[in-house]
Each structure stands twice: as structure tokens, then as C-alpha cells.
N, C-alpha and C positions, 0 to 999 in steps of 0.2 A: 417302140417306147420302152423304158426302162422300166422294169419293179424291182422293187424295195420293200421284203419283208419287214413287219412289224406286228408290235404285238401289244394288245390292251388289256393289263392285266387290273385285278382287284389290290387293293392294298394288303401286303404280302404280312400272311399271320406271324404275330411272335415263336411259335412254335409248330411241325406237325402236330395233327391228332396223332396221339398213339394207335389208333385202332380207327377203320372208317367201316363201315360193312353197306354192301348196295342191295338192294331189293329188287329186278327186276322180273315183272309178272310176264312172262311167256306162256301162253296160250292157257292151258290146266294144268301148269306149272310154275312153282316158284323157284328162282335163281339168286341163291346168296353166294355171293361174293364178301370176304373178309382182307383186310388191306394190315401190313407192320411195316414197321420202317427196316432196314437194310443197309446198312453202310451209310446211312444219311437219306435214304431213299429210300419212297415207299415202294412196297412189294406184296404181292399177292401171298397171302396166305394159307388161303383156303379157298375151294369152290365146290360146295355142297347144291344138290338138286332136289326136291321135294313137291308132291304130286298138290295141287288146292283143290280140296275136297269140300268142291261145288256140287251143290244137285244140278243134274241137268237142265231145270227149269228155275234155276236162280237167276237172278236180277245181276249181271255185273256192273251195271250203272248204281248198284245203291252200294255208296262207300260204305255204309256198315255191315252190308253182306261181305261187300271185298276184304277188308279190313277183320273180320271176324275168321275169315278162311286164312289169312295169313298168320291171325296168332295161331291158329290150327296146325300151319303148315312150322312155325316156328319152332314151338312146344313138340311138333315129332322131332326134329333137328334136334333139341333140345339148345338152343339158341338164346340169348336175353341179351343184344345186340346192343348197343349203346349208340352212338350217330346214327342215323341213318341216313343214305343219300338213294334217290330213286330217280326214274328217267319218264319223260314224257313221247313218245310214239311219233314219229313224221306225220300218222294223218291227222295227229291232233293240231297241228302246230301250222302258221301261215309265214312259209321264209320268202324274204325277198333278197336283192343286191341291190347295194346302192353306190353310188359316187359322191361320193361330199368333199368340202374343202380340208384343208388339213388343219386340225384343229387339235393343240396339246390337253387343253381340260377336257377330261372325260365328262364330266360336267354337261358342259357346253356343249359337247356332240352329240349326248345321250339327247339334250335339247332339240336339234338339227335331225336327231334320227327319227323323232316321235313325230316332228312337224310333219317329215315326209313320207313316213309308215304311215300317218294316220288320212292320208290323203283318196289310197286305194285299197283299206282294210274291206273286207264282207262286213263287219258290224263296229261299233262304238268303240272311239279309242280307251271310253272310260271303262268301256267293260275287256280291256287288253291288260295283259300283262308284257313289257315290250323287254327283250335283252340283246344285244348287239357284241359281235366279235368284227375286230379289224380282220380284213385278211391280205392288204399289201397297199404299197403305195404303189401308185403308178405316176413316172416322171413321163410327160409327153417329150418328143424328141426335139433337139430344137428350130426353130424355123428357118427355113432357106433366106440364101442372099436373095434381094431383089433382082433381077437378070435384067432390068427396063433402066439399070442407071446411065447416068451419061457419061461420056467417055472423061477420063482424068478424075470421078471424082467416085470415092470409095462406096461400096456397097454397103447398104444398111439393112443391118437383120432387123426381122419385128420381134417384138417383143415379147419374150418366152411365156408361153402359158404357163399357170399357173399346178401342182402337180394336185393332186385327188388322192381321197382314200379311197377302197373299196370295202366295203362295210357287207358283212352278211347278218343279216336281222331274222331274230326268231319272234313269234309273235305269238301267243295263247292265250286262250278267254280263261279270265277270271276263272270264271265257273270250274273250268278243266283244274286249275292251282288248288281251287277249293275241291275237290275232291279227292286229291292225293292227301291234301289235310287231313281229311277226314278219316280216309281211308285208314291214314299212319294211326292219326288218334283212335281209331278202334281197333287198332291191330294191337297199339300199347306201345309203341316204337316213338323214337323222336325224330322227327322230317328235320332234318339242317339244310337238307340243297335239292334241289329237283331238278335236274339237267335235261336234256335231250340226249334221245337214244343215238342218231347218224354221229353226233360230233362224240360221243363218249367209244363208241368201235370205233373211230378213228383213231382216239389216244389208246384203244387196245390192240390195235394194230403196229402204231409206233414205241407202242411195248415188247409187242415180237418181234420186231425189226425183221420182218418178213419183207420189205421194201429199202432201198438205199434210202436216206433222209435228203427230202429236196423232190424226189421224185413224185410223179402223181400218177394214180394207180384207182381203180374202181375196188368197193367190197361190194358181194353180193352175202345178205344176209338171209337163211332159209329161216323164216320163224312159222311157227304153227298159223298163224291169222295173216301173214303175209309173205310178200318177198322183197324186202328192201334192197335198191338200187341205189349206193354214194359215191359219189366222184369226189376224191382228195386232194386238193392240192396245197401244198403247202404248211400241211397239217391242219386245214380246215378246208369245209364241206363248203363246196359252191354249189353242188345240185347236188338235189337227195330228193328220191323217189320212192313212192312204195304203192304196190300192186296187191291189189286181194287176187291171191293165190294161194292157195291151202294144198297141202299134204292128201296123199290118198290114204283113207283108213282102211282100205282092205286089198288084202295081197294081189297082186299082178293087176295094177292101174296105179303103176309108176310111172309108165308112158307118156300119158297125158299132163299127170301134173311139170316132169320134166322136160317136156315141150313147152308148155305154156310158160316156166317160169325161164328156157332160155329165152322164148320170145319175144319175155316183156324186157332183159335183161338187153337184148340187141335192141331193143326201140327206146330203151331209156339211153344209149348209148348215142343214137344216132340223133336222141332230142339233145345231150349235151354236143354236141359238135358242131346240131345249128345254133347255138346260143351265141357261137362266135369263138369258143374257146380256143386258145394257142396251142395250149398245153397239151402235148400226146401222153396215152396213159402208157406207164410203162408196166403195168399186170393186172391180172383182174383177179382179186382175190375172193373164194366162199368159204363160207362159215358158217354153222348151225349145227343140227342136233336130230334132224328131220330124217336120219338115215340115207338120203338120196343126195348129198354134197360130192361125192365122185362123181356119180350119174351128171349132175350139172354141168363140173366142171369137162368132162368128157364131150357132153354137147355143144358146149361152147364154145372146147376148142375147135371144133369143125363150123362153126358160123365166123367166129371173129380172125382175123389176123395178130391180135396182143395175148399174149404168154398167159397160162390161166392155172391156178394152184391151187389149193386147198390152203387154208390162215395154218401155221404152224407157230403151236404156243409155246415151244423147246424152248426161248431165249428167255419167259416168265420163272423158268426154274421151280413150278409149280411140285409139294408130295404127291406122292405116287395115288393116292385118292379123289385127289381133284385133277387130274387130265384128263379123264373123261370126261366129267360135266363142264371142262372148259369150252368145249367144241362149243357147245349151244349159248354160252354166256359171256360172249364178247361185247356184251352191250355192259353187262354188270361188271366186266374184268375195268372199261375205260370207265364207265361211273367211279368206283371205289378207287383209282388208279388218279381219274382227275381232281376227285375232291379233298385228296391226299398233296397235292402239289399246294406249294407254295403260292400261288396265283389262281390256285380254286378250279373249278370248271369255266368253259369257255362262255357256255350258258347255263344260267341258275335263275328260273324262274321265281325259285323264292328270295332271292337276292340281287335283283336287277342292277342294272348302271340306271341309276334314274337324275332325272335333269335336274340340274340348279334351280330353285326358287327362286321365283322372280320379285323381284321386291321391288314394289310401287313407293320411290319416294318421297312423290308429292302425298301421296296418303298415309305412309308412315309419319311424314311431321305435321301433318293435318289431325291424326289419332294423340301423338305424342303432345300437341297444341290444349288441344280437348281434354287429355288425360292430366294436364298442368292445368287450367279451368276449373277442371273439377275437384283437384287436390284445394287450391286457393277457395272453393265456395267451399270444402270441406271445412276446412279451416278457422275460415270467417263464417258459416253456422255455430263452428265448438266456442270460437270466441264467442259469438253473443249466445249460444244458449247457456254457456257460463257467465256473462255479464246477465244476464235476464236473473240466471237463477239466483245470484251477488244482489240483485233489485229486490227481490219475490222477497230474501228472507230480511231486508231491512224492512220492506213493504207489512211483512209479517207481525215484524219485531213492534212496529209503529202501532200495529192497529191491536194488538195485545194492550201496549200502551194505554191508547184512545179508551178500551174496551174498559180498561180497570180501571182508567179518571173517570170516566163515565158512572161507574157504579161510585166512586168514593164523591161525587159532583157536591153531597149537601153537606156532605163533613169539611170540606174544601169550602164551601158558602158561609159558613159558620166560622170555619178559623178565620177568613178574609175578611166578614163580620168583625171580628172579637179583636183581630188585628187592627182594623182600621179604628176601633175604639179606642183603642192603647196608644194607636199611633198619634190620636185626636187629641190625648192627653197629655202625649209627651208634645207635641208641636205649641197645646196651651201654655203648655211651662207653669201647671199648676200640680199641686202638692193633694189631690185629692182626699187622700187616706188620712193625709194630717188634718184636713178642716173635719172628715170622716170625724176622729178621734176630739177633736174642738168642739164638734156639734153634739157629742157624746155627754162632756162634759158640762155645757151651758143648756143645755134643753133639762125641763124638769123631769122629776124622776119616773121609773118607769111604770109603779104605781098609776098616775095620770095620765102620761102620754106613753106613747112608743111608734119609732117611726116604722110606716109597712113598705117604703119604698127608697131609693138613693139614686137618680137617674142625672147626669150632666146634659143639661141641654143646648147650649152653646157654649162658644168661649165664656169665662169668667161667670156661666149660670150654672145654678142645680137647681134641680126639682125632688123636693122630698114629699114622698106620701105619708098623713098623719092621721095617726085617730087618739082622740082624747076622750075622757069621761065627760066632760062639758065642755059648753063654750067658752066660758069664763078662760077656761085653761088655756084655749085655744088663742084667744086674746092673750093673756100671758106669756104664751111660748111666740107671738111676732113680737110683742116686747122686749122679751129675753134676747131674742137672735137681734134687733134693731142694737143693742145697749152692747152686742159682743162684736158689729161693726159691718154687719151685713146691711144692702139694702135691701127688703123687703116689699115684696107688692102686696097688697091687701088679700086679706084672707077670705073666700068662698068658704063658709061654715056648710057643712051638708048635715043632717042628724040622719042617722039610721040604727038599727036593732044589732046588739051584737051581745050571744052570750058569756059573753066575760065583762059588761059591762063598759065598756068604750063605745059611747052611740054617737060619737062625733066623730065627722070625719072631715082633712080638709086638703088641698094641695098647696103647699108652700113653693113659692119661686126666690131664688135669692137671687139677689146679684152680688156677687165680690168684688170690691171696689181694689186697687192697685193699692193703694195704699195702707188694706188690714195687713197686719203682721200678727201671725200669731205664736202666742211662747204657750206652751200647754203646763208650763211650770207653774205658770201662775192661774191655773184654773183647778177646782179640783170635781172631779165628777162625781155624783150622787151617790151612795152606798146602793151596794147592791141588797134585791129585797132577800128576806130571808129562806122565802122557799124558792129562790132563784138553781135550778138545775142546770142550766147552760151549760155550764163545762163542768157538770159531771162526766164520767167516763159512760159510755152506752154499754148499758145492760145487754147479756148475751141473750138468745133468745133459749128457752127453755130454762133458764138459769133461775135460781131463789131469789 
């Protein structure tokens, strides 16, 4: 079958960091790595080593222990680091390989990889953090002629399969991402990327160009808590292994640990070969800090047949101060080295390829439906609680209204009264005030009579109230009105007590006939009496 490298990268930054620095924790020690750019290209700056001054009985599971020990470890450095990127451990991490279709959206695959990672994980996809690196295509070869045709007529190929990716997936619990958090935030640093250790010594290896590019070749890494076993190809890890195999702490029992650690070193070998792999390695390289990386490599040459060397970090152009702490910090040279490239690290658990959103159309315009619904009842509430409130203050206005005819009710009864009398007198078409003044002048003087009342009682009638000094008078005064052309109805004499002398009293009804006319020119009315006050002006009160 054919492959076809490729490669899946991140959307390429508008610029290098100027500066990237890695953090990685080797055993009771800390590994900073510092990265500058170089002709356009990043390059190693610096590689400083410093001891984390752990009590022996501290907790390295609690990130603000860890995290407290590295600002420790920093401040002896004298270090205030800016990015930081740090790596996560092969045994923390669950890789698989996969075959998937060929798919251009990262998107889309990231989709296809979680579907089928999450099929055979040890625990919950939701408690995963998943990140995926392509590491080749594979075109299948194509399919034979049929040999079963019949004579004269042409062979027919079948139909070429389809080509596949090969996909290497990293996979880590939450929890594990949540701890390097923590850890950075109690250290005082800023976490930007958290990689994986096997793929970041591989970009530190294709930093030393200790191997032809294309070729695939094994690292063996010596670390304090382990012994990491990765097979390279192609610039990415298709197996990576790692063995608890620890260092001897006391002199002469180097033996044992460099037996064990080629041991595991040939069976990690012989597990990649049954996997099916093509590829022969072409070197096996070691690396680390453990003191005992010749001893290995010398045992190893007498078990394996493949060429076996120590990593040689000459082609990093590294100061004369950081080549020694290079040996043991090939994890931190490819951390600060990857996260410096334009396409980032292979794996960044804090920045995953994560899948497209699935977007439910039928339920987006079923929300969007609902969301139009509600805006229109919105609406038609404001309208009527604004027509309500347009209601409420005429309703207001009204009964203000209501409230204050209500109290003026018998001033209003009285003008409608007083009105309807005026209107009685103008509809009679009679001259009231004039027969008033008429009746002034022919009734006797005030001496005898004086009227107490003037009341219109129907059309063309009055009723005056009288009282006179005697009857006699009283007789007199329906003679006088009979003689000025009234008709007159007989007079009810009443006598009563009165002290000014007037003990008669009577009601007089006239009727006015159509035909009196009266001229007041030709009457002349009584003189008035002499002690008559009536229209004097009214004396003030307290006045002389």
C-alpha cells in the first residue's frame, strides 16, 4: 500500500511568541527550558536545572504543594517566565490508533475521532479531554484484474477502495488538565499549552537531527520515575511506552537497574513489531540525566541488531551553560521548541481540535418560532397595558368629574329651578316687572296696604300676597285692580295680629286678560311715606 504523509495543524499564529519557556517536572527536579527566535526560527535559549524542595513526606498529588515548590524552585533560578507550556507523562495519558475516512474539516474528524475514542475509553467521555495528530495517509493498492473473464472481452478491475487516515489519539481525564491548572496557578506562571511528553522528545530530537528526516528510529528516555520507550515515525509517535524503572540511589547497583531497563527496552521493541509495523528502525537513541545513559546504550548494543547512540544536542547550538542540563531535558527542549512553531504542538490538551456543534434545525426554528411568539405577546401586552392605562386616566378624569357635580348637585337644582322660571316667563311672553311697576302704582298707599308676596302662577296669572289695616281696604284694593283691568277672583279676607298694625291679610289671584295694555305714563304712584328708608344707603356696622 502507498502512504502519504500529512499533517493537521492548528490555525497558524499571526506571529511567533517572542519568548516560550517549558516547565518540565523530572523526578525532585525542575527542567526549564527557554525558547528565542533565530533567523526566523525558534531556538533554544537556555536550559537551566533546579532541585523542588519537596519534603519527603509531601503530597505530590496536591497541586498547591507542586505548584508552591516550583515558585520555589523558580525564585532560586531567579526566573518570572511569561508563557508557559508544560507536558503531561505517557502514564497519565490513554493513546490509541485509528483508521478513519479522509476527511478535510478538522471539524468533522475531531467529531469521527471522539465517536470512536469514546467507544473503548476506561471511563466517561465527558470526563476526557481528547486531542488527535494525523500521522499518514494510507492509499490501498489497487485491485487486480479479474482472471475468471471470458475470452475476447476485457478485464474489469473492481472498484478501488477507498484511502484512510491514520490518526494517533491522546486522551487524558479532566482531572489530570485540572491539575496542571492548578498547579501553574499556584506556582504564579501562565499555563498556554500542555502537551505530551513522547511527542514533544520527538520534536527534540528532530531538533538535533541526530536521525536522517523520513527515518524512524526508537528514543529511550532515562527519567528518575521511569524509563520511556518511543517509536518514531514519521515525526510522530505510533507506540510509546513507559516502564517504572527507577535509578539506583546508592553506589555499585547500577547492574540491576541497567539490566532491567534494557530489558524492558527489547520487549517494548518486540511489542512494536507485533503490532504489524513496516517500518524498520533505523537507531535507537538514549537520553537523560540518570548518569547511566552509556551503561544502557552499551547493553543494548549487545541484545539488539539496530545501531544505538546517545541523543547528541550539538546541532541545538545550545551556551556553554545549558549543555549539560540538556542531556536530561529533551522533553522540555521539544515542549518550548513545539509551542514555538507556527502550528503549535502536536498535542495541547489545553487547546484541543474539538468537534463542530451540532446544530438541531428542526429545534432552532421551533426556539426561533417561540422566540417570535413571545416578542408579538410582548408587544400586544405593551399595547394594551398602554391602552388600559389611556382608559384608567379618562376613567379618572370622569369620575373627578362625577365626584364634584355630585357635591355642587343642589346649586345646580336651584339654578335649573330659577332657569326654568325665567324660561316660564319668557315662553309667556309676558312683561312681568312692568305689570310689577303698574301694580305699584294703582294699589293704595303703603300706609294701608303693602304687598308680602309676587308669585306667577300660571300663564297670564299672579298671585300676590297682602296684608292691609282692614277689610275695608282690602275691598278697595280688588276694586282698584278690577278698575286698572285685571280680572280678579274674590278675596278670602283672613284677620290676624301683627305689630305694626296690618291685621288683615289676604291672597289675591289675578288674571291678565290679552287685551290690558299698559302705559305707566298715565298712572302715577302713591308718594312715598316720609319715614320711608328703603333706599337709603346701609349704615356700616359700628358706624355713628
Amino acid at each position: 500500500m502507498a502512504l502519504k504523509k500529512l499533517s493537521l495543524k492548528r490555525e497558524q499564529r499571526p506571529r511567533l511568541p517572542a519568548q516560550a519557556t517549558a516547565l518540565d517536572i523530572d523526578g525532585r527536579s525542575l527542567r526549564v527550558v527557554q525558547t528565542t527566535t533565530r533567523g526566523g526560527q525558534p531556538a533554544v535559549s537556555r536550559v537551566v536545572v533546579a532541585p523542588l524542595n519537596l519534603p519527603a513526606d509531601a503530597d505530590r498529588t496536591d497541586a498547591a504543594v507542586l505548584g508552591g515548590a516550583i515558585a520555589k524552585s523558580l525564585e532560586q533560578l531567579k526566573l518570572k517566565p511569561g508563557p508557559v507550556v508544560m507536558g503531561i507523562p505517557r502514564a497519565q495519558v490513554v493513546l490509541r490508533t485509528l483508521l478513519l475516512p479522509v476527511i478535510a474539516d478538522v471539524r468533522e474528524l475531531a467529531s469521527i475521532v471522539h465517536l470512536q475514542v469514546g467507544k473503548d475509553l476506561p471511563f466517561r467521555l465527558t470526563e476526557a479531554v481528547v486531542d488527535f495528530q494525523i500521522h499518514r495517509q494510507i492509499n490501498p493498492p489497487p485491485p487486480k484484474l479479474e482472471a475468471n473473464a471470458k475470452p475476447g472481452q476485457p478485464a474489469e478491475a473492481a472498484p478501488a477502495p477507498p484511502p484512510k487516515l491514520e490518526v494517533l489519539v491522546a486522551v487524558a481525564k479532566r482531572e489530570v488538565v485540572d491539575f496542571y491548572q492548578r498547579a501553574a496557578e499556584a506556582a504564579g506562571v501562565k499555563l498556554v499549552a500542555l502537551g505530551l511528553l513522547p511527542s514533544a522528545s520527538a520534536r527534540c530530537v528532530h531538533a538535533c537531527q541526530s536521525v536522517e528526516r523520513g527515518q524512524a528510529y526508537g528514543l529511550i528516555s532515562l527519567r528518575p520515575d521511569e524509563v520511556g520507550i518511543d517509536i518514531v515515525a514519521d515525526e510522530a509517535v505510533p507506540f510509546s511506552r513507559g516502564a517504572s524503572v527507577k535509578p539506583p540511589t546508592e553506589p555499585g547497583a547500577a547492574d540491576p537497574y541497567i539490566s532491567a531497563a534494557t530489558i524492558e527496552v527489547v520487549r517494548s521493541l518486540h511489542s512494536y513489531s507485533g503490532l504489524g509495523a513496516t517500518a524498520s528502525l533505523a537507531k535507537l537513541l538514549v537520553a537523560g540525566a540518570t548518569g547511566h545513559e552509556a551503561a544502557v546504550v552499551a547493553a543494548l548494543a549487545t541484545r539488539v541488531s539496530t545501531p544505538v547512540a546517545l541523543l547528541d544536542s550539538a546541532a541545538l547550538e545550545l551556551p556553554e551553560d545549558s549543555r549539560g542540563p540538556a542531556g536530561g531535558a529533551t522533553a522540555g527542549i521539544g515542549l518550548a521548541l513545539g509551542f514555538a512553531d507556527p502550528g503549535g504542538l502536536p498535542f495541547d490538551f489545553l487547546n484541543p481540535k474539538r468537534p463542530a456543534v451540532q446544530r438541531d434545525l428542526r429545534r432552532i426554528k421551533i426556539l426561533a418560532g417561540l422566540a417570535a411568539v413571545s416578542v408579538v405577546f410582548l408587544v400586544l401586552a405593551g399595547v394594551r397595558a398602554w391602552m388600559m392605562n389611556q382608559r384608567q386616566a379618562v376613567l379618572d378624569a370622569v369620575t373627578l368629574e362625577a365626584t364634584t357635580a355630585e357635591k355642587h348637585r343642589p346649586v345646580y337644582r336651584q339654578m335649573i329651578a330659577q332657569a326654568g322660571v325665567v324660561n316660564e316667563w319668557v315662553r309667556g311672553e309676558r312683561d312681568w316687572l312692568l305689570h310689577y311697576a303698574y301694580l305699584t302704582a294703582v294699589l293704595p298707599r303703603s300706609e294701608e296696604v303693602f304687598l308680602t308676596s309676587l308669585s306667577v302662577s300660571g300663564p297670564g296669572a299672579l298671585r300676590l300676597g297682602v296684608r292691609a289695616r282692614s277689610g275695608e281696604i282690602l275691598a278697595k284694593v280688588e276694586k282698584q285692580l278690577r278698575a286698572a283691568g285685571y280680572d280678579v277672583k274674590p278675596l278670602a279676607i283672613t284677620p290676624g295680629s301683627d305689630k305694626n298694625g296690618y291685621e288683615f291679610q289676604s291672597t289675591v289671584e289675578l288674571a291678565v286678560p290679552d287685551k290690558l295694555k299698559i302705559d305707566l305714563a298715565k298712572v302715577k304712584p302713591p308718594p312715598r311715606p316720609e319715614d320711608d328708608a328703603s333706599l337709603d344707603p346701609p349704615r356700616r356696622k359700628g358706624g355713628g
